[in-house]
C-alpha positions in Angstrom: 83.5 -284.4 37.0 80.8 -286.4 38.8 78.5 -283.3 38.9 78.7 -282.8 35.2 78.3 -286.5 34.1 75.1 -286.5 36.4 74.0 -283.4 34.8 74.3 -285.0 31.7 72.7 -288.2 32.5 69.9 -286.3 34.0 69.3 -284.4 30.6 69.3 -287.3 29.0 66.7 -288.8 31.0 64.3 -285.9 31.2 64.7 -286.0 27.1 63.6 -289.6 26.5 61.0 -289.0 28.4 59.6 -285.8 26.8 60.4 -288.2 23.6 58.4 -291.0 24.8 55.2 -288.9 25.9 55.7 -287.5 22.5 55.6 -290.5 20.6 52.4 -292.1 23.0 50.6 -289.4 21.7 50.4 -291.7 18.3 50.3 -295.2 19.5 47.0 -296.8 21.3 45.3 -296.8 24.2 44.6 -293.5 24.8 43.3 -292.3 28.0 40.9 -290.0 27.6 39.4 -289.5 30.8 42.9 -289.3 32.1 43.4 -286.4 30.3 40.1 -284.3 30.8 40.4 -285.0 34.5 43.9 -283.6 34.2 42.3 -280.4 32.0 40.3 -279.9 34.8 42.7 -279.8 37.9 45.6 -277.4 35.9 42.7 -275.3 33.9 39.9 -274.7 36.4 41.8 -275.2 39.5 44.1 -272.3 38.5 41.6 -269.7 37.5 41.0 -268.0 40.6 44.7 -267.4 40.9 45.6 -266.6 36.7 42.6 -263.8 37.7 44.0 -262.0 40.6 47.3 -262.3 39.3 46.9 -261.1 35.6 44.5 -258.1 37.0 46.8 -257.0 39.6 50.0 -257.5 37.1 47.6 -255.0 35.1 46.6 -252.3 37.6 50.7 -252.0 38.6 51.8 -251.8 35.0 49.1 -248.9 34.6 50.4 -247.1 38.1 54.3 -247.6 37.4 53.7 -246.2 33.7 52.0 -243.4 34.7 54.8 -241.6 36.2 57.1 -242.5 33.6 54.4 -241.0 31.0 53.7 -238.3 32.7 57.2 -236.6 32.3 56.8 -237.1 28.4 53.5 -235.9 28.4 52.0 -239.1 27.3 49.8 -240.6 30.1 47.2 -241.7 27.0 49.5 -244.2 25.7 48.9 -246.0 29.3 47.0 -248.8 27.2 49.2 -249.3 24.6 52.0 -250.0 27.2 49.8 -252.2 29.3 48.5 -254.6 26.2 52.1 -254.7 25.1 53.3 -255.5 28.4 51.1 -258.0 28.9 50.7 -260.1 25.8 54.5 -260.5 25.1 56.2 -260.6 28.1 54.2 -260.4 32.0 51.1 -263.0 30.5 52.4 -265.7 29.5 55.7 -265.7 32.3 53.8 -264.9 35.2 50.9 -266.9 33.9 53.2 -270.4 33.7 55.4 -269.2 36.9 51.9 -269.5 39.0 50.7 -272.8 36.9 54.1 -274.1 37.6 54.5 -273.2 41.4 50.7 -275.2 42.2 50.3 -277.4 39.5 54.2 -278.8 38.6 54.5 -279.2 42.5 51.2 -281.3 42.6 52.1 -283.3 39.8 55.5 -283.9 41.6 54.3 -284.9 44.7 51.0 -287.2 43.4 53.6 -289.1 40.7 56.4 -289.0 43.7 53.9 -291.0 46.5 52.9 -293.8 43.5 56.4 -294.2 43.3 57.6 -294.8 47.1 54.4 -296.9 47.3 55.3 -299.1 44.6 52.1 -298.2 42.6 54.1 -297.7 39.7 56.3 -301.1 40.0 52.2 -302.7 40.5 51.0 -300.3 37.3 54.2 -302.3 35.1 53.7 -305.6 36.9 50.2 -305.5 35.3 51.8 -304.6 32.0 50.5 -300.8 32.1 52.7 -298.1 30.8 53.7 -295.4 33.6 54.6 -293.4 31.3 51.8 -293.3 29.2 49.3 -293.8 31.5 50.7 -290.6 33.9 52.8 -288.4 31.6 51.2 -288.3 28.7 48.1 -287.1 30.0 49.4 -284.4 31.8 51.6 -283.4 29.6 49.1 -282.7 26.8 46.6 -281.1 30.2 49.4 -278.8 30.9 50.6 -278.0 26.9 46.7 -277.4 25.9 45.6 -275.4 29.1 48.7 -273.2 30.0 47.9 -271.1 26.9 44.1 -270.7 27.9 45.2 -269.6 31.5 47.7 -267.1 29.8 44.6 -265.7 27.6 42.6 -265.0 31.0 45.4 -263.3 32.3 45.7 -260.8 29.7 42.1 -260.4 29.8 42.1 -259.7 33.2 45.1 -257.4 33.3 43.9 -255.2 30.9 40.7 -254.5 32.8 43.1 -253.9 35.5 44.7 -251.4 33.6 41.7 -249.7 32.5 40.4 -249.3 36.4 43.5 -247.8 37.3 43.6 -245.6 34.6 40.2 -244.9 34.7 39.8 -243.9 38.2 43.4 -242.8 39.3 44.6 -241.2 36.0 41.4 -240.0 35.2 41.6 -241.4 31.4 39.2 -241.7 29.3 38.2 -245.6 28.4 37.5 -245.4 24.1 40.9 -243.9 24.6 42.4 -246.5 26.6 41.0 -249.1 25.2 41.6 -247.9 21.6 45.5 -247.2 22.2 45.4 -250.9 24.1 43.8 -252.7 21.0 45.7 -250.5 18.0 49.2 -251.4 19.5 48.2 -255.1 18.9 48.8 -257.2 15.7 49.0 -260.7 14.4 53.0 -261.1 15.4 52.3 -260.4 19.4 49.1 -262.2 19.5 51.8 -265.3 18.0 54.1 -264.5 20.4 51.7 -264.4 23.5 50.5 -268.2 22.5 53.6 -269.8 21.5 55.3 -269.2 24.6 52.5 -270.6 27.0 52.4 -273.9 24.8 56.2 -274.7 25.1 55.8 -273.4 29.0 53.2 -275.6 29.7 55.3 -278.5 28.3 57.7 -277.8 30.5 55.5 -277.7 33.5 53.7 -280.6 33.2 57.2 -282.5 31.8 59.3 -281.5 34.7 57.0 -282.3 37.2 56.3 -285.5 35.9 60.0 -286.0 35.3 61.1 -284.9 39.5 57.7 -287.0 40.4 59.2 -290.1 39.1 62.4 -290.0 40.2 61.6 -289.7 43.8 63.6 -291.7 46.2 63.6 -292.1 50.0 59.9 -292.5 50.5 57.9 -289.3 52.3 61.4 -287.3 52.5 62.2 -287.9 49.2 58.4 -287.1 47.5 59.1 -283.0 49.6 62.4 -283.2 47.9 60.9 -284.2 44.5 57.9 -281.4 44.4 60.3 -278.6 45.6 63.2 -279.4 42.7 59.8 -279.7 40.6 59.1 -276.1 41.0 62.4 -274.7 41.1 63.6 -276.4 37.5 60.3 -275.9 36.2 60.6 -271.7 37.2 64.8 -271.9 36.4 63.6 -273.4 32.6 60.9 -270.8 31.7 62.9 -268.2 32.4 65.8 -269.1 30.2 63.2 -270.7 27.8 61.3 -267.2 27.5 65.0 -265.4 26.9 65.4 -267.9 23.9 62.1 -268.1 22.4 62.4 -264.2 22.3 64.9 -263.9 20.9 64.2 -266.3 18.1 60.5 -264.4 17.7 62.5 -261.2 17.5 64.5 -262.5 14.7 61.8 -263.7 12.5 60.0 -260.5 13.2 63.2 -258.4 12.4 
């Protein structure tokens, strides 16, 4: 029974929190600078990796495909398999798995030192709120910039795909890209934004969350930044299940 009323008052903490960063979003100050500086450590810090890992998640799908094609005699729908691939499903997961494992951990592990420090008792003693001073801001830098990573990475996969292709399948690009571009419509472009904005909310809201509730100074901040990741992966999963299913019904 104690494991299950602490899993409940731990759900009940993380939602008043993602209720209170919701609700500073409408109430003054606003820091501004807190957020772009935020912007800039989860967007441009995690380019170089969104890159690498969309366009290799790309060349893969194209070589795994091919095989299975091949038997039906349709190696030119290679693109059409790839874009589908990528947009719905591989982009946006693998996109906020990656955000998640460098930027939820940092966020963790930055919030978790203020707190065995006592910068945050300091920050309330001067009648500053933690929470909307360090939460919000990286909530709305994770929500706004998860979804541009995830863009990148479908980007970048499907010129992965159209190497391989290209100079292992020998297929032709217009056709590629054509059957890539055609298989496309309004409903999975949807579906490959929604999910990076409530994945990014979860990111930035879990790290925040395992950052603040660090105890047992430096021991406690390693604890802290490796439950960050691990709830943050465990939630995107199961919120990716969900969220597809409840596209797939509107769709349907």
């Amino acid at each position: 029974m104690g494991f299950i009323y602490r899993t409940l008052f731990e759900v009940q903490e993380f939602t008043l929190l993602c209720v209170q960063s919701i609700l500073n979003l409408f109430r003054r100050p606003r820091y501004f600078q807190d957020t772009l500086i935020q912007m800039d450590i989860v967007g441009v810090g995690s380019i170089v990796i969104i890159i690498l890992t969309g366009f290799f998640t790309g060349g893969v799908l194209a070589l795994q495909s091919a095989n299975s094609l091949k038997a039906f005699g349709a190696v030119n729908l290679t693109g059409q398999l790839v874009a589908l691939s990528l947009i719905r499903e591989l982009g946006p997961v693998l996109s906020a798995l990656m955000v998640a494992g460098r930027v939820g951990s940092g966020i963790a592990s930055q919030l978790g030192s203020m707190v065995v420090t006592e910068q945050i008792d300091a920050m309330r003693a001067l009648g500053t709120d933690p929470t909307k001073k360090l939460v919000t801001p990286r909530m709305i830098a994770c929500t706004t910039t998860v979804p541009l990573l995830t863009v990148i990475a479908d980007t970048f996969g499907l010129v992965g795909g159209w190497i391989v292709s290209f100079y292992k399948l020998n297929l032709n690009t217009s056709l590629y890209w054509s059957t890539a571009l055609r298989a496309l419509d309004y409903n999975d472009a949807l579906e490959g934004l929604v999910k990076p904005i409530v994945f990014g909310f979860i990111i930035g809201m879990v790290g925040c969350y395992c950052g603040l509730r660090t105890k047992g100074g430096t021991r406690g901040v390693g604890q802290s930044t490796t439950a960050a990741v691990v709830v943050a992966d465990i939630l995107i999963i199961v919120a990716d299940f969900f969220l597809t299913k409840i596209i797939q019904d509107i769709r349907y």
